[in-house]
KOLKE-423395 format. One line per 4 residues: for each residue x negated, y, z negated of C-alpha. Coordinates in Angstrom, 3 decimals, padded with zeros to 6 digits, m for minus. Layout:
<sites>
X,Y,Z  ...
</sites>
This chain:
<sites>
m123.504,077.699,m097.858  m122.950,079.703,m101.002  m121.869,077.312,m103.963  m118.470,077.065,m105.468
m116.837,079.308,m107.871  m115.831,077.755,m110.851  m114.770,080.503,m113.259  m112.143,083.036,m112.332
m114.254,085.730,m114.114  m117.161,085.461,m111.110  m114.412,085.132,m108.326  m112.920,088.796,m109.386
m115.530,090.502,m107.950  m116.468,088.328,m105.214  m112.301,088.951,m103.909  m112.654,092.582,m104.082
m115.852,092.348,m101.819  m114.139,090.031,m099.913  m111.673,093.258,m099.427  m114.099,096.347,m099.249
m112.606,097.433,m095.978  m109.820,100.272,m097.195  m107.726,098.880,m093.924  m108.045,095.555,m095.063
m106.636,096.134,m098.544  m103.294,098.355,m097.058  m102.268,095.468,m095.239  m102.428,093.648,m098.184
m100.383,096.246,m100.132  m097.894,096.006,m097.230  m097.694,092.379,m097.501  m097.315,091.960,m100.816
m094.957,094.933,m101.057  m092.509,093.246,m098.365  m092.993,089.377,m100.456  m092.101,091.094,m104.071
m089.056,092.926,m101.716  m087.889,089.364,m100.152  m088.177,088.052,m103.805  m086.470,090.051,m104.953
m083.575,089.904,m102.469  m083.755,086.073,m102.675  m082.606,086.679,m106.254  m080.256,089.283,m105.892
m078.349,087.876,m102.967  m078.601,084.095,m104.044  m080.706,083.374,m100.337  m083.244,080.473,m101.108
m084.217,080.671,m097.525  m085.807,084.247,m098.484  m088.364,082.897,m100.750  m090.019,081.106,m097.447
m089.947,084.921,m095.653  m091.835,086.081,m098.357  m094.707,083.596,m097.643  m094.927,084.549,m094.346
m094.399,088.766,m095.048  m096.821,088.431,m097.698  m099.597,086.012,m095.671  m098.862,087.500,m092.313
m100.184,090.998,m092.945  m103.271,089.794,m095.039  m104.401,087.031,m092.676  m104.432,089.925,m089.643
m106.196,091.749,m092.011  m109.084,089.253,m092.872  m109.129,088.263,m089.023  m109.297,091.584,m087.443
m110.008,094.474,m089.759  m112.442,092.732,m092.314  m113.475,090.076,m090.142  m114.099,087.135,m092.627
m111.887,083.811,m093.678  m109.180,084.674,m096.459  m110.159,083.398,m099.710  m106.617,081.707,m099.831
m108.628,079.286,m097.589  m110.973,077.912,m100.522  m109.264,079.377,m103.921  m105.171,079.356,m102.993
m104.495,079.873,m106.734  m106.926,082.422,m107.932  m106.523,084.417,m104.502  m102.962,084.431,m104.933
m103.020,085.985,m108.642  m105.843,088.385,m107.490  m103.568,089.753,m104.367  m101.107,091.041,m107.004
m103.658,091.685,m109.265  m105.344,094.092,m106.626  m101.948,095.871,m105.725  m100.606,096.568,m109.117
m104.541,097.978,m109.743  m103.738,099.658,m107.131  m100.291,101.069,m107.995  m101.518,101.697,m111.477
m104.938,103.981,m109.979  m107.063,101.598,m111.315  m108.653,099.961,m108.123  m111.164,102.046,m107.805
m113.045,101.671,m111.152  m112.193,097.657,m110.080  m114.381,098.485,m106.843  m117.190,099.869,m108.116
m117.593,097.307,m110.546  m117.903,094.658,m107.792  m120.591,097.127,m105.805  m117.948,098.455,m103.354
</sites>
């Protein structure tokens, strides 16, 4: 058993290993694409009920992905909080071409 993470600075890295398959990480960019969209309509059309869809969009996608494409337990599991802010951290990396200077950094 590896020991606990305590600072968010040393779980950075470990996340993005955590997501070195490329499959992996667009079916995290789909999730988290379709949770910002159901957000986003929860606000627009006043629809509370949307903000639980968005869980699911955003979760669904990147638990297949752990399960079947990268084949290891979603960090959610252990670090809900700093997994959470790293999945939007990784797609707007992403969207802004900065990933892969991210990945390289962490050894990927």
């Amino acid at each position: 058993m590896t020991a606990k993470i305590t600072q968010y600075a040393e779980f950075w890295p470990y996340y993005l290993r955590e997501h070195s398959n490329a499959n992996c990480r667009r079916l995290h960019y789909i999730g988290s694409t379709l949770a910002l969209l159901c957000l986003i309509a929860a606000f627009i059309f006043m629809m509370p009920w949307l903000v639980l869809l968005a869980l699911v969009a955003g979760y669904g996608p990147a638990w297949i992905a752990h399960f079947f494409v990268q084949k290891n337990r979603p960090a959610t599991f252990t670090y809900p909080f700093w997994s959470l802010y790293s999945d939007f951290r990784m797609y707007f990396y992403w969207l802004g071409g900065k990933l892969p200077e991210e990945l390289k950094k962490a050894g990927i």
